[in-house]
Every structure is written in C-alpha cells, then in structure tokens.
N, C-alpha and C positions, 0 to 999 in steps of 0.2 A: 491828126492835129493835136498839138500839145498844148493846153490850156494851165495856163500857171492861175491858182487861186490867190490872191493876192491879202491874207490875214492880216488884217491889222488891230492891234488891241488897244481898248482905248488907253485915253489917258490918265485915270484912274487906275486899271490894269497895271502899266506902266511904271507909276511911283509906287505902287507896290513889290515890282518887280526890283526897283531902285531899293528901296529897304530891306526887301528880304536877299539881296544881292550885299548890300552895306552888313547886314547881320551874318554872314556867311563870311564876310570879309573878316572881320574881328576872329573868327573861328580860326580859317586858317591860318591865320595871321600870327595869331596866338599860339598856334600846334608850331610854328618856328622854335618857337623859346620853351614850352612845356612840352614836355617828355609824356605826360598822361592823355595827350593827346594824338592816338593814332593814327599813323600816316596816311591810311586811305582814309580816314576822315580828312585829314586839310588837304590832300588830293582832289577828292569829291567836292570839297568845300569852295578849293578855289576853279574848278572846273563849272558849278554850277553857279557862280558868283560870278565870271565872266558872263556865261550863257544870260544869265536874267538881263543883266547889263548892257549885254550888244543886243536883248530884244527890245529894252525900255529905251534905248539910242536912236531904233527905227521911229521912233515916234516923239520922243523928249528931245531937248535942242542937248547932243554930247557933250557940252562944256559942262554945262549944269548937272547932266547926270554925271558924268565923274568926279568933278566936282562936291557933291552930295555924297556919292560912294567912298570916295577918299577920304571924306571927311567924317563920315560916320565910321568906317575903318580905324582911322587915326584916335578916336573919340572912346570909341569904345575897348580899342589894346592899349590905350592908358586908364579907362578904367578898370578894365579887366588886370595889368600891373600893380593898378591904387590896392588893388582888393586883393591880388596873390599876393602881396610883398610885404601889406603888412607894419609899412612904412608908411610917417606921418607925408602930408603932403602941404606941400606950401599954400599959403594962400594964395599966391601970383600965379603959380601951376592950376588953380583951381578957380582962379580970374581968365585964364587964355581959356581954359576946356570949357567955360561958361559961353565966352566970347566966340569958340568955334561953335559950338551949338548954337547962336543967336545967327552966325553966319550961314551954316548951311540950313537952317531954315528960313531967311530970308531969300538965299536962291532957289527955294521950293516955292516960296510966293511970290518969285519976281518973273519965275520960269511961265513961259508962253503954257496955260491952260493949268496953271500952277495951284491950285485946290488944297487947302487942307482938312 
C-alpha cells in the first residue's frame, strides 16, 4: 500500500516562501545584466525562486502569488539599477515604484488568509 503524506504548510509559511522566492527573483534577475554576478548563483536563484513559488501556489490563490513575485521582482531590479547606475531618478519613476509597492501589498491583504 502506498500512502502519500499529504504536507501542507500553512499560510504564514507560504508568504514567506512568496518573499524569499520575490528576493531571489531580483538576484537572478539582476545576474542577467551584472557580470559580478555568477552564473550558478542566478541558476540556483532562479531554480530555488520557482521552487518556493510553486510551494506557496499549493496553498495561496496563484494570481496573487505571482502576482506579488513579479512585482517584488520588478521592484527591486529597478532598485537595484537606481543604485548600480548611479543615475538620478525621476520623480514619476519614483511615483510608479511607490504605487507598485502600495499595489502588491494590497494583494497581500486582500489575498484569502492575507496576514501581515
């Protein structure tokens, strides 16, 4: 008899996975355009950055976690560009990156079991 154990982690668990999956995302993301950033790191990065992502899927509603991943992704390789590059930055650039952080944390508190 084959018994499948069926893990489920909560939902705390979860949006943790979601973050440390969105912070992973900026890494490899970022190892695209920087050279100082070794290939098996943004391999690793974005191998372990799917993984978190399809665990926190099993249990968060998918829209929202991609959603949030893509947006903390997006979020943090322009700030991570603001900060390599050195260059001033608009204030309308720096109106929208305000406005995505007020959004994907709205879908963190609108998301079914949404806790912060």
């Amino acid at each position: 008899m084959d018994k499948k154990v069926n893990k489920t982690i909560s939902t705390t668990r979860a949006w943790l996975y979601v973050i440390a999956g969105g912070l992973l995302e900026i890494v490899w993301a970022s190892g695209f355009k920087y050279e100082s950033i070794p290939s098996i790191v943004v391999l690793a990065s974005l191998i372990a950055s799917f993984e978190l992502i399809i665990t926190a899927a099993k249990v968060l509603p998918v829209g929202t976690v991609y959603a949030v991943f893509a947006g903390m992704g997006t979020l943090g390789t322009t700030l991570v560009e603001i900060v390599l590059s050195g260059k001033a930055v608009s204030p309308l650039k720096i109106g929208f990156i305000l406005l995505l952080l007020v959004c994907i944390i709205g879908l963190k508190l609108t998301a079914k079991g949404g806790k912060v």
